[in-house]
C-alpha positions in Angstrom: 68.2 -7.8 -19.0 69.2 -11.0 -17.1 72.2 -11.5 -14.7 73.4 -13.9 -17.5 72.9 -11.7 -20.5 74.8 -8.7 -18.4 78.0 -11.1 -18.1 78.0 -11.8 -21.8 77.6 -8.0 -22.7 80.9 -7.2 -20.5 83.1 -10.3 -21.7 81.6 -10.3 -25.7 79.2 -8.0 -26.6 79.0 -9.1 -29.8 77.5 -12.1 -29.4 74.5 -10.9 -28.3 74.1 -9.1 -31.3 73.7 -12.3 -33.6 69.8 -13.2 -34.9 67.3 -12.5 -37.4 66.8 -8.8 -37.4 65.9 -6.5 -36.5 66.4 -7.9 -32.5 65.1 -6.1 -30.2 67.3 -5.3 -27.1 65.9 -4.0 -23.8 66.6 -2.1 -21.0 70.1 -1.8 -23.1 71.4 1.0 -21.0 71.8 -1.7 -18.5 75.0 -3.0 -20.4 76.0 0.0 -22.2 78.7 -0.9 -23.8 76.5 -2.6 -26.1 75.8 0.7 -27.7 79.5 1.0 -29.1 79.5 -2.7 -30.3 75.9 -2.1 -32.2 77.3 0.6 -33.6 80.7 -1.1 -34.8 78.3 -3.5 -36.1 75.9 -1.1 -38.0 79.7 -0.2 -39.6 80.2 -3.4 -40.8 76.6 -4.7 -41.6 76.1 -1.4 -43.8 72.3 -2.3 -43.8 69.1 -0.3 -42.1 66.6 -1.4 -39.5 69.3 -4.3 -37.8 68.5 -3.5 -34.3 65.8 -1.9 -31.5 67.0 -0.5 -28.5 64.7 0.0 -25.8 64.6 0.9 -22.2 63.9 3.0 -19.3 64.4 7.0 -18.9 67.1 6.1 -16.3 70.0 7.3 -18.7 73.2 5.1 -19.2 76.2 5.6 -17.5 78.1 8.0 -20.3 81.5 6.8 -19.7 81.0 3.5 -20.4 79.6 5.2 -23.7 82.4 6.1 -26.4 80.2 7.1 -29.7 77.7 9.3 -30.0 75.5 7.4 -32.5 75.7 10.4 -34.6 74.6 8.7 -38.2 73.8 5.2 -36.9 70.7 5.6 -34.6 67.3 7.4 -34.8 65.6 8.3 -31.7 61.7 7.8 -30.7 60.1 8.8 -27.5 57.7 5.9 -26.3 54.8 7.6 -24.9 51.5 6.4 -23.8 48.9 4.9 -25.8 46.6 6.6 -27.5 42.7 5.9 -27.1 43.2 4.5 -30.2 45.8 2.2 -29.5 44.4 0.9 -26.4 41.1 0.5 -28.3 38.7 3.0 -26.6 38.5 5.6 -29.8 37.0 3.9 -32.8 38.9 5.3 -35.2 36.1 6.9 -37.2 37.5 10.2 -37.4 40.9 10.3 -39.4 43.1 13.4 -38.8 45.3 12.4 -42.2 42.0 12.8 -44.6 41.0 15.9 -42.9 44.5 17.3 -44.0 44.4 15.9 -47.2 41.1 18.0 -47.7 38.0 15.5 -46.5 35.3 17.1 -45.1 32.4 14.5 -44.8 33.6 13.5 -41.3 30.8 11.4 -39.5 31.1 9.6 -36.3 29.8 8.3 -33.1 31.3 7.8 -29.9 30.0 5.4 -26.7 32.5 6.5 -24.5 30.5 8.8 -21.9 32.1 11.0 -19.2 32.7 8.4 -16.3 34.8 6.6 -19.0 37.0 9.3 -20.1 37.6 9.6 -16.2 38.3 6.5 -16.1 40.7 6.7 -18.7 42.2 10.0 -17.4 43.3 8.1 -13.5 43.9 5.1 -15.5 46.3 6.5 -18.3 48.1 4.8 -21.7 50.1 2.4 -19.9 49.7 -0.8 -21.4 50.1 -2.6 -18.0 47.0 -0.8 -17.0 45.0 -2.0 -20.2 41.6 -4.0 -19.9 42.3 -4.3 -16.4 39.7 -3.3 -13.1 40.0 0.1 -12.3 41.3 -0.5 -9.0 44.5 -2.5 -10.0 45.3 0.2 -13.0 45.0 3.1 -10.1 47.8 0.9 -8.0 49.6 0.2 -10.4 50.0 4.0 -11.5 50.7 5.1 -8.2 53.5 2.2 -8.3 55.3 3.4 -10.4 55.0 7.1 -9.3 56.2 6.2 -6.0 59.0 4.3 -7.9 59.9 7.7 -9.4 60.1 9.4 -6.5 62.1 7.2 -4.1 64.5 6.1 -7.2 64.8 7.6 -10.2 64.7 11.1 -9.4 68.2 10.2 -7.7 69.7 8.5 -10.6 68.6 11.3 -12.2 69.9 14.1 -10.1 72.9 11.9 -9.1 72.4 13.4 -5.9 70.2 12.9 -2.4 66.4 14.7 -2.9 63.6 14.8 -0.4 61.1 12.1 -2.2 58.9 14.1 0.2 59.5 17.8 -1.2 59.2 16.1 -4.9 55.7 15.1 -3.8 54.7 18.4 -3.3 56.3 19.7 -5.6 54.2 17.5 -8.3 50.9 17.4 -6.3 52.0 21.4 -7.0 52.5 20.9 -10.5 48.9 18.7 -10.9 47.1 21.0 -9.8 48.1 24.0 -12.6 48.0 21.2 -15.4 46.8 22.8 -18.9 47.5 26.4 -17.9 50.8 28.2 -18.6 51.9 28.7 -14.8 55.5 29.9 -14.4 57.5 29.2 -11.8 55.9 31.7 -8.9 52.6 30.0 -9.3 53.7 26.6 -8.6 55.5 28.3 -5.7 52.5 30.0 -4.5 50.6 25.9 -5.0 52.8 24.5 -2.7 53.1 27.4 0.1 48.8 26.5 -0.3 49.9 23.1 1.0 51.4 24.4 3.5 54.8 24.2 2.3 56.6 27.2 1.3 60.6 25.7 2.0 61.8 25.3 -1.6 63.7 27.7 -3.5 63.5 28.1 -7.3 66.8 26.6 -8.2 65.7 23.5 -6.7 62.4 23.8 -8.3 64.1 24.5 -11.3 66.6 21.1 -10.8 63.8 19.0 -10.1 62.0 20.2 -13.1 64.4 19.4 -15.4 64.8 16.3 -14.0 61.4 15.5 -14.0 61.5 16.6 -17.8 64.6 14.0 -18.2 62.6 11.4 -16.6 59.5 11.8 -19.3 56.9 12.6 -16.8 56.5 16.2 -17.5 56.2 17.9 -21.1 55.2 21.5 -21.5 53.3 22.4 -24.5 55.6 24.9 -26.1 54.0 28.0 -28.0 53.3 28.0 -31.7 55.5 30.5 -33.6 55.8 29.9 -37.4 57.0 31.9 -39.7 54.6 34.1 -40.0 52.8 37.8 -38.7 50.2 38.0 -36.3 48.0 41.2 -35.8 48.6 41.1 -31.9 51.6 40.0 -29.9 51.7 36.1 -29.2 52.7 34.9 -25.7 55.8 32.8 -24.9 55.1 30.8 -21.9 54.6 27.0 -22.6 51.6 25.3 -20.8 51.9 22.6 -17.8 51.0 18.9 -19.0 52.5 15.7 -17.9 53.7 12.4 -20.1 49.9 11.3 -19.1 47.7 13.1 -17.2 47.1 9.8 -14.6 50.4 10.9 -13.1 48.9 13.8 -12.0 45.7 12.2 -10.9 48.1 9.8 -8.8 49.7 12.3 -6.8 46.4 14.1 -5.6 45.4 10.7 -5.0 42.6 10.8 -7.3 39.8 8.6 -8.7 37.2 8.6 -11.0 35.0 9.0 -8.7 37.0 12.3 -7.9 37.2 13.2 -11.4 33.7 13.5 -11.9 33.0 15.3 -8.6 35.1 18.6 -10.1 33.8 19.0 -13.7 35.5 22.1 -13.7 39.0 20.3 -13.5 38.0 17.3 -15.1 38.0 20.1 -18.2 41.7 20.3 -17.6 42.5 17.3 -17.1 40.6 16.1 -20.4 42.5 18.7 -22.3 45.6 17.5 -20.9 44.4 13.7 -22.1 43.6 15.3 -25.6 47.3 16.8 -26.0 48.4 13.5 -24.7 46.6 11.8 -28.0 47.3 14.5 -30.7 51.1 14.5 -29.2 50.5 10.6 -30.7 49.3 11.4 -33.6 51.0 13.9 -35.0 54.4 12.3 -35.0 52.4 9.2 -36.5 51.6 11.8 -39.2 54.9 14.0 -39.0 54.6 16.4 -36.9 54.0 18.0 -33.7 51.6 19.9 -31.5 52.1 23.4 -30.2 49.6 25.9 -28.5 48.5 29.0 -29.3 47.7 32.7 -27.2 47.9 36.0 -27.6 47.7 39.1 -25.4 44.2 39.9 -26.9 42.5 36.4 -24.6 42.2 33.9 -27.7 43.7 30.7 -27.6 43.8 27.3 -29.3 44.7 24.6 -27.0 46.8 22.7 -29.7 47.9 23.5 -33.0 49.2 20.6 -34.8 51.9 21.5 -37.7 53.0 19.3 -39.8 56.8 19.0 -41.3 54.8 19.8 -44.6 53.7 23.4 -43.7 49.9 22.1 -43.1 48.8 22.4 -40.0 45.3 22.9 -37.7 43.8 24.5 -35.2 41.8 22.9 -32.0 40.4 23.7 -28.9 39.3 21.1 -26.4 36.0 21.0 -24.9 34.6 18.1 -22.0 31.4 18.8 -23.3 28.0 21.4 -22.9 26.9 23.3 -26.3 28.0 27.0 -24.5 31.4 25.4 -24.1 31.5 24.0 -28.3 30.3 27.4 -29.3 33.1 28.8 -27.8 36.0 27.4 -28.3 34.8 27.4 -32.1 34.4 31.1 -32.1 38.1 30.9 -30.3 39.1 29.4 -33.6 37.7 31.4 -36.2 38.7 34.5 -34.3 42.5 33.4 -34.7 42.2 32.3 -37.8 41.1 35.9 -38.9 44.4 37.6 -36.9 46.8 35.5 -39.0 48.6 36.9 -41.8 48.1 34.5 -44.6 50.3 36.2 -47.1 53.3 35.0 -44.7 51.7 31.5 -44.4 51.5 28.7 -46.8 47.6 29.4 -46.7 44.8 29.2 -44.1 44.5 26.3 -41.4 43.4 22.3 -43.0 41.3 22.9 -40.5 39.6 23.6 -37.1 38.0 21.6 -34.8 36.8 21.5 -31.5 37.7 18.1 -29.4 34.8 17.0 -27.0 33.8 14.4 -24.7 30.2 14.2 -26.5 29.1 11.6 -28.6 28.9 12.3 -32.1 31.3 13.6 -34.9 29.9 16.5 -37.4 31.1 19.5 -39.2 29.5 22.7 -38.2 27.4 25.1 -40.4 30.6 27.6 -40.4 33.3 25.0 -41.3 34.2 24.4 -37.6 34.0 20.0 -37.0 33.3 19.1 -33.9 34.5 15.6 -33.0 34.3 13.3 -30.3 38.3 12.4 -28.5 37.3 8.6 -28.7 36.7 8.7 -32.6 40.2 10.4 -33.6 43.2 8.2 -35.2 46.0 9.6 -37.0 
């Protein structure tokens, strides 16, 4: 929002609320008094859809706020893009007809593993879209140092050590797609030599970082329902995108590939970043499953409906696909149906392999880059 624009929102909001709608205002909580005068003139419009409000994850200043916006606004996270949305999965594979019951899936994907790496370093930000690899790494790593200089002040609304949140996320990277608490990221950065911070801070700065929109745990599934062993509780480490991550281990593709190993984690972390997409395209959301007895799914996506399904992601190798499909079954048979609405839509394993098919025993196995909503 313009120097110009800013001096209208403090002498007359109002009249830069005039225009075909919906009008779209950014970076809104600039002026935020324009929040109050949208919402007198929601009052007096009476009418749906009038206006967008978009901008940063740099809250408003709250005083200058009077209104909650309780029964006026709707809220929508703005993540990433998808594969799909930035063009790389074909589409082919539709998550909405497997739910609805279709089962002759069928697809073929050309992305290969030194593009998904490329993807992974690269991320969902449009900015870094179609552009050479090199310029999408810096401008990643842009706006990562931009986080840690500046907004994780605004945030905290107190002075940090950009240094000691460095490590603390070059910590964080490296236990990305596993359920680490606390202690463990702890132990990750006393590994790097820096053992200084205490958990309250870590704690702060988590939050923080959670506020900000670069981190978001993958919470454990718990519907209404009885499983034969305990489930565990602890959510699992991802970020917003998993290129943040790659940014602050100062990663490449080149990297990537080196470590197939982590590239596994970082995929899975790419896959949750997708399905995350998808599933509120579809509404929904995406949890994760364990239990004490070793099985796990690495996402479960439930929708609002009661449907839901079952996935465990897999970079590629048939060993791998077998497994995480036997994963699958093997939770499916500890649920309690007679508490559910019925067994999964579905259960499928994500890869980075090329083709799309339904297995033998019910189990599809698809390809990341041919999944839409």
């Amino acid at each position: 929002m313009g120097r110009q624009f800013r001096l209208m929102a403090d002498a007359d909001p109002s009249l830069l609320l005039k225009g075909d709608t919906p009008l779209l205002v950014d970076e809104w909580q600039v002026a935020p008094e324009l929040w109050d005068a949208i919402r007198n003139e929601l009052d007096n419009r009476n009418e749906l859809g009038q206006f967008l409000l978009t901008g940063s994850s740099v809250p408003p200043d709250r005083g200058r706020i009077m209104h909650s916006g309780a029964g006026r606004f709707s809220r929508f996270v703005m993540r990433p893009m998808s594969l799909f949305e930035s063009g790389e999965s074909n589409g082919e594979v539709s998550l909405s007809a497997m739910f609805d019951g279709y089962d002759g899936i069928s697809g073929r994907s050309d992305m290969g593993l030194p593009e998904y790496a490329e993807a992974i370093c690269r991320g969902g930000w449009p900015q870094t879209i179609g552009r050479d690899i090199r310029v999408g790494l810096r401008l990643v790593r842009s706006f990562c140092e931009q986080l840690v200089e500046s907004d994780m002040e605004k945030m905290l609304h107190v002075a940090h050590d950009p240094e000691r949140v460095r490590k603390l996320l070059r910590a964080y990277a490296r236990v990305v797609s596993t359920p680490a608490q606390t202690p463990a990221i702890l132990k990750a950065m006393r590994d790097a030599d820096d053992g200084t911070m205490g958990r309250n801070t870590i704690h702060d700065y988590l939050n923080a970082l959670r506020s900000l929109f670069i981190i978001e745990e993958l919470p454990c599934w718990h519907p209404d329902f009885r499983s034969r062993v305990t489930l565990m509780t602890t959510d699992k480490r991802h970020f917003v995108d998993p290129s943040i991550g790659c940014a602050f281990l100062s990663l490449s593709p080149k990297n990537v590939l080196d470590d197939l190993n982590g590239m596994g984690c970082l995929f899975e972390s790419l896959a949750v970043r997708d399905l995350r997409v998808y599933a509120e395209a579809l509404e929904g959301r995406v949890f994760q499953y364990r239990d004490k007895s070793g099985l796990e799914a690495d996402a479960v996506m439930h929708l609002d409906d009661g449907r839901y399904a079952l996935f465990e992601m897999k970079l590629f190798s048939e060993d791998n696909i077998e497994e995480g499909a036997r994963h699958l079954k093997a939770i499916t048979a500890n649920l309690d149906m007679s508490k559910m609405r019925g067994g999964p839509s579905f259960l499928a394993v994500v890869t980075g392999t090329n083709f799309a098919y339904r297995r033998t025993d019910g189990v599809y196995v698809i390809p990341l880059s041919c999944l839409r909503p």
